[in-house]
TITOR-30930 format. One record per residue (C-alpha): residue in one letter; x, y, z negated; residue number from 1. Coordinates in steps of 0.2 Angstrom, whole numbers. Layout:
<nodes>
a  X  Y  Z  NUM
...
</nodes>
This chain:
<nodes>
x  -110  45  27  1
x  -102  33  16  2
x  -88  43  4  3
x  -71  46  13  4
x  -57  33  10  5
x  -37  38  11  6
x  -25  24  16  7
x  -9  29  13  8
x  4  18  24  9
x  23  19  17  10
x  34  17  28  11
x  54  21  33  12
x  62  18  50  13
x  52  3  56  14
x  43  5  71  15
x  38  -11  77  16
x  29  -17  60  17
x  23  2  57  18
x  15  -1  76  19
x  8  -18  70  20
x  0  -9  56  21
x  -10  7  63  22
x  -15  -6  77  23
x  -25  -15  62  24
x  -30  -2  56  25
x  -39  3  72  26
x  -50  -10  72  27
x  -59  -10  55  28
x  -75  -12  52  29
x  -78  2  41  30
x  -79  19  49  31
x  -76  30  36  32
x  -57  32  32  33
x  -42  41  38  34
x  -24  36  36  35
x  -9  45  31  36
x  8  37  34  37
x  21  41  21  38
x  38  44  28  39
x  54  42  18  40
x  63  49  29  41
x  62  40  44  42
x  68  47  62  43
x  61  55  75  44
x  54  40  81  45
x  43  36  68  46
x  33  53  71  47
x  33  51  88  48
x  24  35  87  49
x  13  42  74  50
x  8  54  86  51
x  6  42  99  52
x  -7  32  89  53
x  -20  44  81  54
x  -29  41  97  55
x  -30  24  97  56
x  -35  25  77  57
x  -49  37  80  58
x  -49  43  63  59
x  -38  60  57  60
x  -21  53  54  61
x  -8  64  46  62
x  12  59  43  63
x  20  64  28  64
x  38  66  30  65
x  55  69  19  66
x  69  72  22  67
x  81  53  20  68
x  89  56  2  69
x  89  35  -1  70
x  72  26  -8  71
x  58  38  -13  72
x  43  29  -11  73
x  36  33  -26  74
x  40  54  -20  75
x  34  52  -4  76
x  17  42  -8  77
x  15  57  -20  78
x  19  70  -6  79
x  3  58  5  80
x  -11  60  -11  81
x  -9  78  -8  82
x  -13  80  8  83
x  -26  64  8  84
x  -43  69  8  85
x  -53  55  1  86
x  -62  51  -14  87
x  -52  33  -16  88
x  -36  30  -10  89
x  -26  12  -2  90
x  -11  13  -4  91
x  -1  -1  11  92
x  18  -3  15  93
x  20  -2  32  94
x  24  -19  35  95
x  8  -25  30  96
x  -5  -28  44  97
x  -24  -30  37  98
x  -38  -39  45  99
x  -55  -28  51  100
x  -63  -30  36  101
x  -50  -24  24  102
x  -58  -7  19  103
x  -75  -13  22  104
x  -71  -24  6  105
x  -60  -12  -3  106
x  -74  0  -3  107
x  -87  -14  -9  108
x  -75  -19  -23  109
x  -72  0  -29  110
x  -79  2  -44  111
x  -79  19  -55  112
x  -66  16  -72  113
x  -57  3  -61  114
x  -43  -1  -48  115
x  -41  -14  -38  116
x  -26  -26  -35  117
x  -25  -34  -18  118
x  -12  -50  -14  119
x  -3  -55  1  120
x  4  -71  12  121
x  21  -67  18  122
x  27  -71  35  123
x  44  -78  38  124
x  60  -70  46  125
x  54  -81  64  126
x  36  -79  61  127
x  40  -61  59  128
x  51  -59  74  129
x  39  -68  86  130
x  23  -58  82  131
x  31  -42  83  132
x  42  -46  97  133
x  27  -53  107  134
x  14  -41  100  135
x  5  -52  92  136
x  -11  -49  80  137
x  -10  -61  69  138
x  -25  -51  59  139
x  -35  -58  74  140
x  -29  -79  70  141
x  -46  -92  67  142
x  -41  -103  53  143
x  -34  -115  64  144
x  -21  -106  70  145
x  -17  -101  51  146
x  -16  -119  46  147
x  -1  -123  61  148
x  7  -108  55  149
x  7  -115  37  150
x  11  -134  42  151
x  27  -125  53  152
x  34  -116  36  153
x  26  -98  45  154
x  18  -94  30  155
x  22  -96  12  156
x  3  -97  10  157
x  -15  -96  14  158
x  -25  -93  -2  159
x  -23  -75  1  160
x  -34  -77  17  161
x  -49  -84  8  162
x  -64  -73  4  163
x  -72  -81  -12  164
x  -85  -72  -22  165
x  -78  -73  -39  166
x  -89  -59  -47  167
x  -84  -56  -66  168
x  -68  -69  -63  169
x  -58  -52  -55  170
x  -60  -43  -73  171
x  -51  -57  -81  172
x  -35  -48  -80  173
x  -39  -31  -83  174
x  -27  -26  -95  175
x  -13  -36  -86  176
x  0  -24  -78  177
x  11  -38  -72  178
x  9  -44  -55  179
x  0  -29  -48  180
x  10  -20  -32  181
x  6  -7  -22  182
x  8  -12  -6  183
x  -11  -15  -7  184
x  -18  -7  -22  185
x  -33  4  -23  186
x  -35  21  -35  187
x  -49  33  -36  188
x  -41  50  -32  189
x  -49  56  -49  190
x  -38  43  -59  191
x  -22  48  -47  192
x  -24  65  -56  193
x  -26  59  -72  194
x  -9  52  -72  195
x  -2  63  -62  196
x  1  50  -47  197
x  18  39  -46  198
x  35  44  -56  199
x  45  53  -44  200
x  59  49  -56  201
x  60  30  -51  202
x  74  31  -35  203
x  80  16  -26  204
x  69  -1  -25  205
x  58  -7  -39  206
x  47  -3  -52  207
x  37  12  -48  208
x  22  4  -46  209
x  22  -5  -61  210
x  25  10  -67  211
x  8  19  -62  212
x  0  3  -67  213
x  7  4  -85  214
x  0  23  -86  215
x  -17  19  -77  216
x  -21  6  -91  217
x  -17  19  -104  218
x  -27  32  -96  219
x  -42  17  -100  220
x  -42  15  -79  221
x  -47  -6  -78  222
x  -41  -19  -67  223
x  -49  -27  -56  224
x  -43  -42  -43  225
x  -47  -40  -27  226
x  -38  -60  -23  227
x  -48  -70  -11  228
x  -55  -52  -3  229
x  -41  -41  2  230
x  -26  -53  7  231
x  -15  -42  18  232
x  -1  -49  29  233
x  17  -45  25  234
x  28  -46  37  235
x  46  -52  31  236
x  58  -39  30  237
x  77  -38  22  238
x  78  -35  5  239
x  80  -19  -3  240
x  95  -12  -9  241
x  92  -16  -28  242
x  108  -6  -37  243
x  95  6  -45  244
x  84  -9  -51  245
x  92  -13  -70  246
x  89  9  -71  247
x  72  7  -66  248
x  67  -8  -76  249
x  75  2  -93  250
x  65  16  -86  251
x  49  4  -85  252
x  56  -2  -102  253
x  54  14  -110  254
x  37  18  -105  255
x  29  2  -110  256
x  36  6  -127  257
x  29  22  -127  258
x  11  30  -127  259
x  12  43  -110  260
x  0  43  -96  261
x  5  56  -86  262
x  20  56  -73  263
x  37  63  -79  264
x  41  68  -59  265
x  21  68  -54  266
x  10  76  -43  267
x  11  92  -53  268
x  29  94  -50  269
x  30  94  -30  270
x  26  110  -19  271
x  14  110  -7  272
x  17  94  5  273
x  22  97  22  274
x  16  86  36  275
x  27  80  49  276
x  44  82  50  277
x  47  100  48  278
</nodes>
């Protein structure tokens, strides 16, 4: 048996594209994988339609929950490593749906010293509306149906769809921290404890995952693209309340300047996680 993989789905009261989601993960390719969905406080409904899918998934599914004290995600992905079981981690937002092969080829780029950076094409509001609306799986769309989508304004692109083998060409950036997000990033479990996982201290929207990249680099972690492999499929969503954002970015600021690798807020710092609400 191939070596365990954790994704870890961020999410916070959106059922519909959290469904859209688990529904993709059901159908990959790879076997070997279990998926914990990383609640930042969601309502009840969120765990009862977590519940309602591990069957369908077919692989152990845990959710990670909070209790709803404003935009956590960097807490509440740390609160999921803990409980995760796998040797590598994905971590996805939960409006990201991912075709069959999306951990099939995250586990054929990991590499040891390394994470990987995924990209993404972005739906818009209607697209968005219309596939969630009539349940659509858009992960499931021939090329054809991609290129109508994209003449139509559905799609801000379609490079992030194409599978190219670009070998050495994905270390070309592998000391770039800008540009990397973790809505699709992949981190060996072993470098997550290096660094002490995400920087509880970043609250409300932005920054925390350029953050953990920052730290990762230090901590002599590599990048490595994985463009024209593991394109996911972003469904449009308002934006974020960004009040927090010109705190965050000083916050970023300041550890660009400096020399830490470890979390200031990490893994370290939280109790034993709880799963579910409760």
């Amino acid at each position: 048996m191939a070596e365990l993989i954790s994704v870890i789905v961020t999410t916070y009261n959106r059922e519909d594209a959290l469904a859209a989601v688990l529904r993709s993960l059901a159908q990959q390719t790879d076997p070997d994988f279990e998926v914990v969905v990383a609640d930042d406080g969601s309502g009840p409904d969120t765990a009862a339609l977590v519940e309602a899918e591990k069957a369908r998934i077919g692989h152990r599914v845990e959710h990670v929950w909070h209790e709803d004290r404003g935009f956590r995600a960097a807490e509440i992905r740390n609160r999921a490593v803990l409980v995760a079981r796998g040797a590598y981690v994905i971590f996805l937002d939960g409006d990201c749906i991912v075709r069959p092969d999306f951990v099939a080829t995250h586990r054929r780029l990991a590499e040891r010293g390394c994470f990987v950076t995924g990209n993404r094409i972005l739906l818009s509001p209607e697209l968005t509306a219309a596939v969630l609306r009539e349940h659509q799986a858009p992960e499931r769309w021939s090329a054809a149906r991609w290129l109508r989508e994209r003449l139509r304004g559905g799609v801000n692109r379609l490079s992030a769809l194409l599978h190219l083998p670009l070998g050495p060409l994905r270390r070309l950036r592998q000391s770039a921290w800008r540009g990397a997000r973790s809505c699709n990033l992949a981190v060996w479990r072993a470098d997550l404890d290096r660094v002490d996982g995400f920087d509880a201290g970043y609250s409300g929207w932005g920054k925390e995952d350029s953050d953990i990249i920052v730290r990762l680099l230090r901590a002599g972690v590599r990048r490595k693209d994985g463009v024209f492999a593991t394109g996911v499929i972003h469904l449009w969503h308002k934006e974020a309340d960004r009040s927090q954002l010109a705190e965050n970015e000083r916050k970023l600021a300041d550890i660009v300047a400096g020399e830490g690798v470890r979390a200031q807020r990490g893994l370290s710092a939280l109790a034993p996680a709880k799963t579910a609400m409760g």
